[in-house]
VOGU-3710 file (C-alpha; in Angstrom, 3 decimals, decimal comma):
1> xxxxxxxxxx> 6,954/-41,484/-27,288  7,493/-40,917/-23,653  5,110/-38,007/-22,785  7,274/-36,485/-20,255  10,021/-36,509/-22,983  6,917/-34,889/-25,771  5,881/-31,759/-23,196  9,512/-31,294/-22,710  10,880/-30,268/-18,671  8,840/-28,352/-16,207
11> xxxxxxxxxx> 11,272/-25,575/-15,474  10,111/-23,574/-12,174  9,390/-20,105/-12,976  12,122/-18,690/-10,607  14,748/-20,318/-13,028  13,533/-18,829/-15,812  13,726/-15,596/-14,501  17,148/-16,223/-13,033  18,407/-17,221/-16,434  16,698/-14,437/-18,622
21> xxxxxxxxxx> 18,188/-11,811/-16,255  21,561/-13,130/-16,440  21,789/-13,761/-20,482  20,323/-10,018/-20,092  23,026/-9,012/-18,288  25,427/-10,884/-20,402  24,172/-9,385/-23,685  24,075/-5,648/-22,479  27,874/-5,634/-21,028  28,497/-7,700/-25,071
31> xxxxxxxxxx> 26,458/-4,437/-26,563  28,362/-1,983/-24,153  31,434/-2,880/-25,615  30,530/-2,986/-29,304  29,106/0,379/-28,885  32,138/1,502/-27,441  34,175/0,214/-30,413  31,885/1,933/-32,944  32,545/4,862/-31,099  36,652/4,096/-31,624
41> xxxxxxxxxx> 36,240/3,654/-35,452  34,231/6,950/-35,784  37,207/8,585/-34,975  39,153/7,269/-37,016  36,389/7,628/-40,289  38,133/11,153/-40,624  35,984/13,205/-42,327  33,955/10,713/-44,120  30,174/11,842/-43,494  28,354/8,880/-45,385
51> xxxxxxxxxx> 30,590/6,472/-43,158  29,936/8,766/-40,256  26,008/8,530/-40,286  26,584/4,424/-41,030  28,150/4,076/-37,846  25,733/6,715/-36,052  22,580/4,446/-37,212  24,806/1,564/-36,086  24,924/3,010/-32,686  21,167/3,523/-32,422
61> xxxxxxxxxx> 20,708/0,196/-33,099  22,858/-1,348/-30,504  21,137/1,363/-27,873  17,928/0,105/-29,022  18,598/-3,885/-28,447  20,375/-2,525/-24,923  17,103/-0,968/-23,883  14,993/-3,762/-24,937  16,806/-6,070/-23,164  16,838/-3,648/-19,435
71> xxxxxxxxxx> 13,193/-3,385/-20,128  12,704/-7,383/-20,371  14,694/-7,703/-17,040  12,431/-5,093/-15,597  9,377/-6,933/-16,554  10,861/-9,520/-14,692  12,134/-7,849/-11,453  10,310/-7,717/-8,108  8,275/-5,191/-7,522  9,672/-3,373/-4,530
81> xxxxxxxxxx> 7,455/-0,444/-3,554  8,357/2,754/-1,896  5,145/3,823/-0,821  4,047/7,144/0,003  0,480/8,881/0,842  -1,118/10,088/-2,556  -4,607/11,709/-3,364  -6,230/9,165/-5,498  -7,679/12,371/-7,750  -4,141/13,768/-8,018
91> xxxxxxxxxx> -2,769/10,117/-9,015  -5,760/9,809/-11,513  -4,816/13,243/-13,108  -0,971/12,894/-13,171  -1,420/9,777/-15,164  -3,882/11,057/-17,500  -1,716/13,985/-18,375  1,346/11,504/-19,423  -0,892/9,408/-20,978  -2,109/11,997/-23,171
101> xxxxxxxxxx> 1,479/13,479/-24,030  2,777/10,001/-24,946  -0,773/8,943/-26,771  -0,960/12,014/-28,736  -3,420/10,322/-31,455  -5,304/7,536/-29,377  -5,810/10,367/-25,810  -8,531/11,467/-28,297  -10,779/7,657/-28,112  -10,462/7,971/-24,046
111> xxxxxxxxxx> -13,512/8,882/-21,909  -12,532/9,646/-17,992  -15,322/9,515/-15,399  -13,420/10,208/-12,309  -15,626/10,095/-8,839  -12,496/9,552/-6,152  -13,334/12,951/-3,635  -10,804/13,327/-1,515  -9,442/9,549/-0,678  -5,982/8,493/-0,467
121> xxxxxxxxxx> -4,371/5,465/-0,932  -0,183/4,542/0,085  1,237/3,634/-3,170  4,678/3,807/-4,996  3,395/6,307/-7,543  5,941/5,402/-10,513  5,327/1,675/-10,102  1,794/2,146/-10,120  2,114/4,601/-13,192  3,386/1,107/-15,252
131> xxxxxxxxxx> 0,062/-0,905/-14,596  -2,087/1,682/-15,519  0,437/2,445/-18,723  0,263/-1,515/-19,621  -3,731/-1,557/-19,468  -4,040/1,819/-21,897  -1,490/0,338/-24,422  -3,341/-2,947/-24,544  -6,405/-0,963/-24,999  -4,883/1,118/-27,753
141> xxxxxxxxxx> -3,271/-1,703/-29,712  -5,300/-4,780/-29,433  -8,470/-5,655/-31,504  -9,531/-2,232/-30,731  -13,339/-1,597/-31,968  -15,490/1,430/-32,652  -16,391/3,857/-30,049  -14,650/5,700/-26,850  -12,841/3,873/-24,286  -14,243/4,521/-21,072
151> xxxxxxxxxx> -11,984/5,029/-18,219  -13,749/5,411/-14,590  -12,496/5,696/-10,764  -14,528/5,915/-7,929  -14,660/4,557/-4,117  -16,942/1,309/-3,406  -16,155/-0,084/0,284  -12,907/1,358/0,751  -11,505/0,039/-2,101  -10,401/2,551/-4,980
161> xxxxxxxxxx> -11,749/0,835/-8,591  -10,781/1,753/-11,404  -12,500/-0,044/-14,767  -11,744/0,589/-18,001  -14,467/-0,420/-20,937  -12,820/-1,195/-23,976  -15,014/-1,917/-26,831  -13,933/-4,850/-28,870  -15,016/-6,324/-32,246  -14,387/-9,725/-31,241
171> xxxxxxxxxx> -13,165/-11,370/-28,495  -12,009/-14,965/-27,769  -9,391/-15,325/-24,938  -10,023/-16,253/-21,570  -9,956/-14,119/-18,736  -9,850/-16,606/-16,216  -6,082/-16,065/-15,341  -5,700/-12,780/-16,586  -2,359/-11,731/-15,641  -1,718/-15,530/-14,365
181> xxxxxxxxxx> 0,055/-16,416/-17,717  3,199/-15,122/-18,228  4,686/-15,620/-21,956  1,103/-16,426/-22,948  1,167/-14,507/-26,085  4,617/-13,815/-27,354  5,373/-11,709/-30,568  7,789/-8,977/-32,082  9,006/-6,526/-29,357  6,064/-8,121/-27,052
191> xxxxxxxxxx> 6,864/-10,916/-24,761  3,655/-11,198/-22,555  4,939/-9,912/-19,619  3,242/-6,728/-19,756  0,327/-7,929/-17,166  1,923/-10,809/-15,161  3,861/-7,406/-14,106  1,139/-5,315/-13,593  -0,036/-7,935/-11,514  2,295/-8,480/-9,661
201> xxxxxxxxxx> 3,048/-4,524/-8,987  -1,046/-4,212/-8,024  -0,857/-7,410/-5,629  2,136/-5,999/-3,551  0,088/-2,640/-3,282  -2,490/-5,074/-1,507  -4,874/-4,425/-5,041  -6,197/-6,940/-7,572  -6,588/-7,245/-11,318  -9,514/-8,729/-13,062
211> xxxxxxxxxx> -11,453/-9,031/-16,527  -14,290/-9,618/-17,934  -15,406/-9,809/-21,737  -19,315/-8,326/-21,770  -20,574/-10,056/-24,879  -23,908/-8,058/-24,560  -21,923/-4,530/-25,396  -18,850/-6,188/-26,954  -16,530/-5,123/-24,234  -13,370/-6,111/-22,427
221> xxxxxxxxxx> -13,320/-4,912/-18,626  -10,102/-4,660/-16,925  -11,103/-3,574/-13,110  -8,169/-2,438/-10,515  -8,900/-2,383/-6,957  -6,361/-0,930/-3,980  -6,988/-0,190/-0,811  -8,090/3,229/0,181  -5,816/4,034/3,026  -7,744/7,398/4,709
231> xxx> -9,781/10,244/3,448  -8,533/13,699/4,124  -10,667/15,376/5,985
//
């Protein structure tokens, strides 16, 4: 067998994207318009409430595919940042307080040591928000072991690290290409995009993601670094 034929065509990765955003595209405008039928036929149910709540959970579902597809066109959008001056402390806390109201269960396993003073860094604070989002929910959902999650910040060099020590009770990937891998790992709902986006979104900030497994400990370290733009005096 022709081995070129056997590993099957190297698509670039632009084309990919291309064509997953468009047959996105195509699918939502498809979904649009079957949730505005359903919407046509509950009016005419009358006064049918078992038909009524059919068609209601019918609607959810098509809203739920809709939003699963945006997201998966999001995860493969540029990152475009609008940056603005932010207090690293204040960007710290802000996430930590919607991480905890989304988390409500696993906020209690997380450990913050946060030594950031008064630095600042130039970031687009809702972009950033989804790396540090993607990072937690791996943490929370993956081969999790026993013991606190450590989250710390603090300034080395003017760089702003961030680390987060997740204990694991076994560990096997490589972290060579951590976030180099896109559709590395792909499952139900999860399409490994997650931190080929966070990536991305840290490397336009002028930041870096890395990891390390510590065998000695058991523990997966996923370190953040941005530039520290000023300290405010």
């Amino acid at each position: 067998m022709n081995p070129e034929i056997q590993s099957g065509p190297n698509v670039p990765w632009e084309n990919i994207v291309r064509f997953v955003r468009q047959l996105s595209h195509d699918l939502r405008n498809d979904l649009n318009a079957a949730e505005l039928q359903t919407a046509y036929i509950g009016e005419l149910t009358g006064d049918d409430a078992e038909l009524k709540e059919e068609i209601r959970r019918l609607r959810e579902m098509i809203s739920k595919l809709a939003v699963t597809l945006q997201e998966l066109s999001t995860a493969l959008s540029q990152a475009k940042p609008v940056a603005i001056p932010y207090r690293i402390t204040d960007f710290v806390e802000d996430f930590r307080a919607k991480l905890e109201k989304d988390f409500l269960t696993e906020r209690e396993m997380v450990k913050w040591e946060i030594q950031t003073g008064d630095a600042m860094f130039e970031v687009d604070p809702q972009l950033l928000q989804q790396v540090w989002f993607e990072i937690f929910r791996n943490a929370f959902e993956h081969d999790r072991g026993t013991g606190s999650i450590l989250a710390a910040a603090k300034i080395d060099n003017d760089r702003f690290v961030f680390a987060l020590h997740e204990p694991k009770n076994g560990f096997e990937l490589s972290t060579e290409k951590w976030g180099h891998e896109p559709l590395g790992k792909v499952r139900h709902g999860h399409y490994g995009l997650g931190l080929h986006r966070a990536r991305i979104i840290l490397e336009v900030h002028g930041g870096e993601l890395r990891a390390q497994y510590d065998a000695g400990v058991s523990q997966l370290i996923t370190t953040i670094t941005l530039p520290v733009s000023r300290a405010e005096k």
